[in-house]
C-alpha positions as CSV (number, residue, x, y, z in Angstrom):
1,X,124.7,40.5,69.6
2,X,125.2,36.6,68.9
3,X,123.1,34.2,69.7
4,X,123.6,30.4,69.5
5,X,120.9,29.2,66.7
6,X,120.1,26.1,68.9
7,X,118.5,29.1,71.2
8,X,116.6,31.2,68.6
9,X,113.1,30.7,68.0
10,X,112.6,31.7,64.1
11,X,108.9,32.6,64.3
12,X,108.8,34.3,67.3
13,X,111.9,36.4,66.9
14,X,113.3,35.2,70.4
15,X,115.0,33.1,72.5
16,X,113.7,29.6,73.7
17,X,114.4,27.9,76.9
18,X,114.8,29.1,80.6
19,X,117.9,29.2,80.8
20,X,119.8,32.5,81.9
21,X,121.6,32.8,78.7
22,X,118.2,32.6,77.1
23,X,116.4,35.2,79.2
24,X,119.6,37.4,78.6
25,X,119.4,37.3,74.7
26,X,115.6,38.2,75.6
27,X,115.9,41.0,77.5
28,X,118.9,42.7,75.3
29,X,115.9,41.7,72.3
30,X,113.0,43.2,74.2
31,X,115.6,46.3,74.5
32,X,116.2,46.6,71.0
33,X,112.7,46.8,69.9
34,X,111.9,49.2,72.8
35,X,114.4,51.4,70.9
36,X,113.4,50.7,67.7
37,X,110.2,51.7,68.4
38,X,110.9,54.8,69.8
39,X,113.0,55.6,67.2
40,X,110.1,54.4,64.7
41,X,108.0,57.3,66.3
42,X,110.8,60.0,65.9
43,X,110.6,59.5,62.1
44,X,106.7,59.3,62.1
45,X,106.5,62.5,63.8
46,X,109.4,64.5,62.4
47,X,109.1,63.2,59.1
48,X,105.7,61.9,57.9
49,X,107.2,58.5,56.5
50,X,109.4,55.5,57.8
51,X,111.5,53.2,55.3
52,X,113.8,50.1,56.4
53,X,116.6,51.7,55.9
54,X,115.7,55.1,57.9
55,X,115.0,53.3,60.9
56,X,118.0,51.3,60.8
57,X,120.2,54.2,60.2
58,X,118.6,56.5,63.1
59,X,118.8,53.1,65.3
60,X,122.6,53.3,64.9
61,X,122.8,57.1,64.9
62,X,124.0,56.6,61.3
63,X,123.6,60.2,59.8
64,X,121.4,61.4,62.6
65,X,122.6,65.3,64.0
66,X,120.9,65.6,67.1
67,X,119.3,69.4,67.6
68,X,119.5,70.6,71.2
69,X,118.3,72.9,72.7
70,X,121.5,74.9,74.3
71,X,123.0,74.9,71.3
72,X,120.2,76.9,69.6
73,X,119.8,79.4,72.2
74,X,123.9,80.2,72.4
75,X,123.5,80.2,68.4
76,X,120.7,82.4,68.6
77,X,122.3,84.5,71.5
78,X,125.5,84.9,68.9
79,X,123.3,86.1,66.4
80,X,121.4,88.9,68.2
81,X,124.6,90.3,69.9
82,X,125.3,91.4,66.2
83,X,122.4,93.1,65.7
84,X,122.8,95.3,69.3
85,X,123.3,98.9,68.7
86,X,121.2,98.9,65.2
87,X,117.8,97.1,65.2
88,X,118.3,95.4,68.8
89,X,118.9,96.3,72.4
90,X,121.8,95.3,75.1
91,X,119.3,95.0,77.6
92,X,117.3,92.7,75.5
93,X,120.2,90.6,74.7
94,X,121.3,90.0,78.5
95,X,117.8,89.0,79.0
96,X,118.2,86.3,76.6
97,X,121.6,84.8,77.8
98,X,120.1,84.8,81.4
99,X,117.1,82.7,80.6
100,X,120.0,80.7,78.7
101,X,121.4,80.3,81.8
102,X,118.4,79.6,83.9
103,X,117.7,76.6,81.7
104,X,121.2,75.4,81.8
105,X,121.0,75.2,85.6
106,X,118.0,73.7,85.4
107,X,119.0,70.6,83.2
108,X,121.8,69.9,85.3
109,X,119.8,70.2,88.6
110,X,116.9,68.4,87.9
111,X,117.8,66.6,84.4
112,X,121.3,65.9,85.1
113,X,122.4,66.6,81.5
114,X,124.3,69.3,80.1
115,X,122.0,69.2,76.9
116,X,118.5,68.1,75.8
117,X,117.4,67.2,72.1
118,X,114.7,69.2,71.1
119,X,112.7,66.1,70.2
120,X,112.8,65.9,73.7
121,X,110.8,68.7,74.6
122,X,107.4,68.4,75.6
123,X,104.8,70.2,78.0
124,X,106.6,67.9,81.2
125,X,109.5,69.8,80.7
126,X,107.8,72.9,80.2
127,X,106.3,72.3,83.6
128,X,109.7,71.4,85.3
129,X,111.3,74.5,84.3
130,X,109.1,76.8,85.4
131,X,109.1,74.7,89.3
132,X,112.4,75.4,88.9
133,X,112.3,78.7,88.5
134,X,109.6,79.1,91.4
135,X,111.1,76.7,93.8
136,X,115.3,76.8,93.4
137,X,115.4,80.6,92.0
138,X,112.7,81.9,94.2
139,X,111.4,84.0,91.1
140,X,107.8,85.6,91.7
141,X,105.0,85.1,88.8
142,X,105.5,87.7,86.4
143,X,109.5,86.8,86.5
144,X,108.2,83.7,85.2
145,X,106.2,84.8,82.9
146,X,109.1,86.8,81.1
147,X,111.3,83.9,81.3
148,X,109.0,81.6,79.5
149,X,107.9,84.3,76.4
150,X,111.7,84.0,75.7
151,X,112.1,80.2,76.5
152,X,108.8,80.1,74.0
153,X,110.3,82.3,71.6
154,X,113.6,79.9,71.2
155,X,110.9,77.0,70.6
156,X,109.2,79.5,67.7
157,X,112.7,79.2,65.9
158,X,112.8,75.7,65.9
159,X,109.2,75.2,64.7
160,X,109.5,77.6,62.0
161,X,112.4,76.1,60.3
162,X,111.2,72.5,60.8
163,X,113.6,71.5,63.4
164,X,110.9,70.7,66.0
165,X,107.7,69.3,64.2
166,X,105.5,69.7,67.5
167,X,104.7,72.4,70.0
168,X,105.9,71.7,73.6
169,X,104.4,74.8,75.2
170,X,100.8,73.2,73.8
171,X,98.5,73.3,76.9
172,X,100.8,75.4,78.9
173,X,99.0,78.6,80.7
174,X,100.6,80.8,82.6
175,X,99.6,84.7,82.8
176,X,101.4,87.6,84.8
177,X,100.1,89.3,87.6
178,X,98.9,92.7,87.6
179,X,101.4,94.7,89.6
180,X,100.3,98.0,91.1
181,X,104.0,100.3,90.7
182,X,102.5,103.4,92.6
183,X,102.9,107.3,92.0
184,X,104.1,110.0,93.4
185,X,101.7,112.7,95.4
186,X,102.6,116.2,94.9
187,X,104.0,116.2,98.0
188,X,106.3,113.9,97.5
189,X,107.6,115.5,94.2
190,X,107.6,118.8,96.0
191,X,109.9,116.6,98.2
192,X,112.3,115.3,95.8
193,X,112.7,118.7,94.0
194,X,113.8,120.5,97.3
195,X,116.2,117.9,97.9
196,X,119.8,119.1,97.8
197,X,123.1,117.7,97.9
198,X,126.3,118.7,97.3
199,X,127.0,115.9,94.7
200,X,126.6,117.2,91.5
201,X,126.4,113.6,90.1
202,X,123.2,113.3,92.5
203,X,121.7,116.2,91.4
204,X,121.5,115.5,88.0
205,X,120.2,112.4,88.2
206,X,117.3,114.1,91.0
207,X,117.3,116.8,87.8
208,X,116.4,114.0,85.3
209,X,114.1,112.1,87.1
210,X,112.2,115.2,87.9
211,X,112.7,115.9,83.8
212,X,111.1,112.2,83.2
213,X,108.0,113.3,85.9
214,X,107.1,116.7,83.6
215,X,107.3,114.9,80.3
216,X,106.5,110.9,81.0
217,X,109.5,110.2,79.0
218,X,110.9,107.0,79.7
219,X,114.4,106.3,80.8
220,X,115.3,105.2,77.3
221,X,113.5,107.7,75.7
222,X,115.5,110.6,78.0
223,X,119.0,109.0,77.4
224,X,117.6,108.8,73.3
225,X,116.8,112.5,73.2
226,X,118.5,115.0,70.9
227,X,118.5,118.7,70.2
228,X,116.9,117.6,67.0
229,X,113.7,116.3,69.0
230,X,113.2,119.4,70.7
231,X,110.9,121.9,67.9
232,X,109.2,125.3,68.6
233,X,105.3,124.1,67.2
234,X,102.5,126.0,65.5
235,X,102.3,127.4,69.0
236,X,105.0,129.1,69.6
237,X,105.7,126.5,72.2
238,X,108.2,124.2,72.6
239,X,107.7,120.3,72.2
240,X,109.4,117.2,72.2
241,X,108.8,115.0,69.1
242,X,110.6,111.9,69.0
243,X,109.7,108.1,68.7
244,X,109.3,106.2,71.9
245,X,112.3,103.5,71.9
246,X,110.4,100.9,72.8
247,X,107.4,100.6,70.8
248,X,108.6,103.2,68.0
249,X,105.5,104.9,68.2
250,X,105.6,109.0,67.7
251,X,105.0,111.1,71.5
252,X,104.6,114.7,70.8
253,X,104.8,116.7,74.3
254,X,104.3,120.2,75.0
255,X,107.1,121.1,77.4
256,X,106.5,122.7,81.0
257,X,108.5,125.6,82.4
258,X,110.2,122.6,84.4
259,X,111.4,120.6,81.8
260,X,112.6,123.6,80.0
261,X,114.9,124.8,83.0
262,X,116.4,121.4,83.2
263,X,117.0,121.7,79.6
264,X,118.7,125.0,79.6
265,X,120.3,124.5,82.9
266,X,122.5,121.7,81.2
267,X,122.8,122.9,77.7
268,X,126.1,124.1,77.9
269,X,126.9,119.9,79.1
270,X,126.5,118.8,76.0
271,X,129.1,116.6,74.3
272,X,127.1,115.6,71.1
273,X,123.6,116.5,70.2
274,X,122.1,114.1,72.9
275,X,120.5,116.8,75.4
276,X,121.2,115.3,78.1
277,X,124.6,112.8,79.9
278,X,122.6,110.1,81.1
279,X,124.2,107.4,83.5
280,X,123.4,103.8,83.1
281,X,119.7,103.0,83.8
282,X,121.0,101.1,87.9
283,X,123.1,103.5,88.8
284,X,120.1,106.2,88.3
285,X,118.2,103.5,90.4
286,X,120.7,103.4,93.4
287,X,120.6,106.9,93.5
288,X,117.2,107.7,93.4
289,X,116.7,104.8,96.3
290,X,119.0,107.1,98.3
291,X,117.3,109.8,97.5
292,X,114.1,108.7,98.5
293,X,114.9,107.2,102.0
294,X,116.3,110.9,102.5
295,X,113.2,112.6,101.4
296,X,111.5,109.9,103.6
297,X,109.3,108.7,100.6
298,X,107.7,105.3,100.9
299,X,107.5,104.2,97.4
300,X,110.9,102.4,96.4
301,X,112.0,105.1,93.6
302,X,113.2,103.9,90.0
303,X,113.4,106.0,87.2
304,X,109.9,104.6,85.5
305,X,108.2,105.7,88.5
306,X,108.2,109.2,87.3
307,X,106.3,107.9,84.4
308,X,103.5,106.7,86.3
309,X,104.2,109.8,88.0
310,X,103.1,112.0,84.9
311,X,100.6,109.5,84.1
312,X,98.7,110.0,87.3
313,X,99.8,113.2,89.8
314,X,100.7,115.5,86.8
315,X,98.2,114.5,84.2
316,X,95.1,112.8,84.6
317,X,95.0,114.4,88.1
318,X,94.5,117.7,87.0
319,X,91.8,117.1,85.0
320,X,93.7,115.8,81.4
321,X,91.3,113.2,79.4
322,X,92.9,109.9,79.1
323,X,92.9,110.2,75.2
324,X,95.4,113.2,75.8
325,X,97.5,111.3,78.5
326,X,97.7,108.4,75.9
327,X,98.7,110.3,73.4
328,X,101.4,112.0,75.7
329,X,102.9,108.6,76.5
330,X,103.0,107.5,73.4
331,X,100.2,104.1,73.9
332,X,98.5,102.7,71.3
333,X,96.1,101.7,73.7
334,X,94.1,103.1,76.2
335,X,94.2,99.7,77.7
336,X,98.0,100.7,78.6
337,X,97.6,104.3,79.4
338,X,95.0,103.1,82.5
339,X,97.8,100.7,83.5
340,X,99.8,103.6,84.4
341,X,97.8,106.4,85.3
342,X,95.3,106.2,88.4
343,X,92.7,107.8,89.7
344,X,93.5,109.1,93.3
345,X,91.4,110.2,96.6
346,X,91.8,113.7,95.5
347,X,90.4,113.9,91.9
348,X,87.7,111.6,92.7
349,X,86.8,114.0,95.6
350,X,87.0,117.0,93.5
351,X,85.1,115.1,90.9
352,X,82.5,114.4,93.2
353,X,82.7,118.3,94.4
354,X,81.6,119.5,90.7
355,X,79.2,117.1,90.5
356,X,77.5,118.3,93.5
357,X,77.5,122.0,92.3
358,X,76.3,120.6,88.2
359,X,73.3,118.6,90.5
360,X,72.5,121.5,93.0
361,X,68.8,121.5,94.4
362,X,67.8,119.3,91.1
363,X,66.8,116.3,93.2
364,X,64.3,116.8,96.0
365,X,63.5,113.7,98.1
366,X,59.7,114.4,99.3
367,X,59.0,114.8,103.3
């Protein structure tokens, strides 16, 4: 910028004068120091110290790589691909590039940038995102909530290695919603075991699920399952032992006759040591919707279902202590074992029955 020295005012650092080349000098001066400023705090807050030549050069992007936060998640994205199939999961890894995606739709709708710096960050846009996500994407709480531990996690990385010297998610709370996913009676899984079809396709997924209801296994965990898992005990019985694929935590469970005649009846299937062909995880899903409208069943079925299903109808039901259903599915927690498995109408009532045999003529209420 050049400015006539008949205009500039020395000791003030401006222009003098009203004229408009005077207020025009001013206004591109009051501009510069708004930057320089800014740029001032940058260095304060990223680095701890500010020198002359520092400020200058981040005030004419001399030397300065901006971080953004895009680039980071496709970098991280890159990275974790390489790790699916050996300490990482596919479903894991499309969980990250949608969030990616989510927040690249949101820059551009409400931002209007393909990018942000992650100097940038802060709890405003924190806030933004997830009215984005509530408002444009319609996504209910606990959608939310998953999409910001991963949006948080991304912001972890950058913090840890010192690209981002502050926390944007400070101050931000935001908690899931407890979300009741139902059981099966044992009506209903009478129901879905007499179901026939001609589709052999259909009927080994109806097998499975029914598989998943006897042992609480997990989708995963059923698709995971080798000959090699499957042990004759100190019992003489024969049990499952394997680590659940989620948490890695050991489940040891005693087979039922059920379980056992689905695992014979497809034994001579096999292709590897897996014990069972498993389709993908949604096609089960689409299957086992149609299979419940036909068997007139209420509850939307999905394959975790029948793990709530064990939890509750098969288990806890019938009498099993919660430490023994726990250990079944494989919790570390109680905590988590009471998410899943419910007390229903008919154990409380038989419950109440034994108690009212235990109490008999105990209690007399005088006349």
């Amino acid at each position: 910028m050049d400015v006539p020295p008949r205009l500039w005012d020395v000791k003030n650092g401006r222009a003098t004068g009203k004229s408009v080349e005077a207020m025009q000098i001013n206004l591109a001066v009051d501009k510069i120091r708004v930057e320089v400023n800014r740029r001032y705090q940058e260095l304060m807050q990223s680095d701890g110290y500010v020198t002359a030549a520092k400020l200058r050069d981040a005030y004419l992007g001399i030397g300065v790589k901006q971080e953004t936060l895009l680039k980071l998640f496709e970098q991280h994205n890159v990275e974790y691909r390489k790790k699916v199939g050996f300490s990482r999961e596919i479903a894991t890894w499309k969980k990250y590039c949608c969030v990616c995606k989510r927040v690249r739709e949101f820059l551009a709708h409400t931002y209007h940038r393909e990018d942000i710096p992650l100097k940038e960050l802060n709890l405003t846009f924190i806030n933004d995102f997830e009215y984005f996500l509530r408002t444009e994407k319609k996504c209910r709480t606990n959608t939310v909530w998953g999409y910001m531990i991963v949006l948080k996690h991304i912001v972890a990385i950058a913090r840890n290695d010192g690209r981002l010297p502050f926390n944007p998610f400070s101050g931000y709370i935001n908690s899931p919603e407890s979300v009741d996913r139902g059981y099966l009676s044992q009506e209903e899984i009478k129901a879905v075991m007499n179901y026939k079809t001609a589709n052999k396709a259909h009927a080994r997924i109806r097998d499975l699920f029914v598989f998943s209801i006897f042992t609480g296994l997990a989708y995963a965990d059923v698709k995971g399952l080798t000959t090699d898992n499957l042990q004759t005990m100190f019992d003489g019985n024969l049990w499952i032992i394997t680590r659940r694929k989620k948490t890695n935590t050991e489940s040891r469970i005693r087979l039922l006759d059920i379980p056992k005649r689905i695992i014979e009846k497809y034994a001579d299937q096999r292709l590897d040591n897996h014990v069972f062909y498993m389709p993908c995880n949604c096609h089960c899903n689409d299957i086992l919707r149609e299979i419940g409208k036909q068997c007139g069943i209420k509850n939307k079925l999905t394959f975790h279902l029948a793990r709530h299903t064990f939890a509750t109808t098969i288990t806890l039901s019938q009498g099993m202590p919660i430490e023994t259903v726990s250990r079944l599915l494989g919790h570390t927690n109680i905590k988590t074992t009471q998410i899943y498995a419910k007390i229903t109408n008919e154990k409380i009532s038989r419950d109440m029955s034994a108690l009212t045999e235990r109490l008999g003529d105990k209690y007399r209420l005088a006349e």
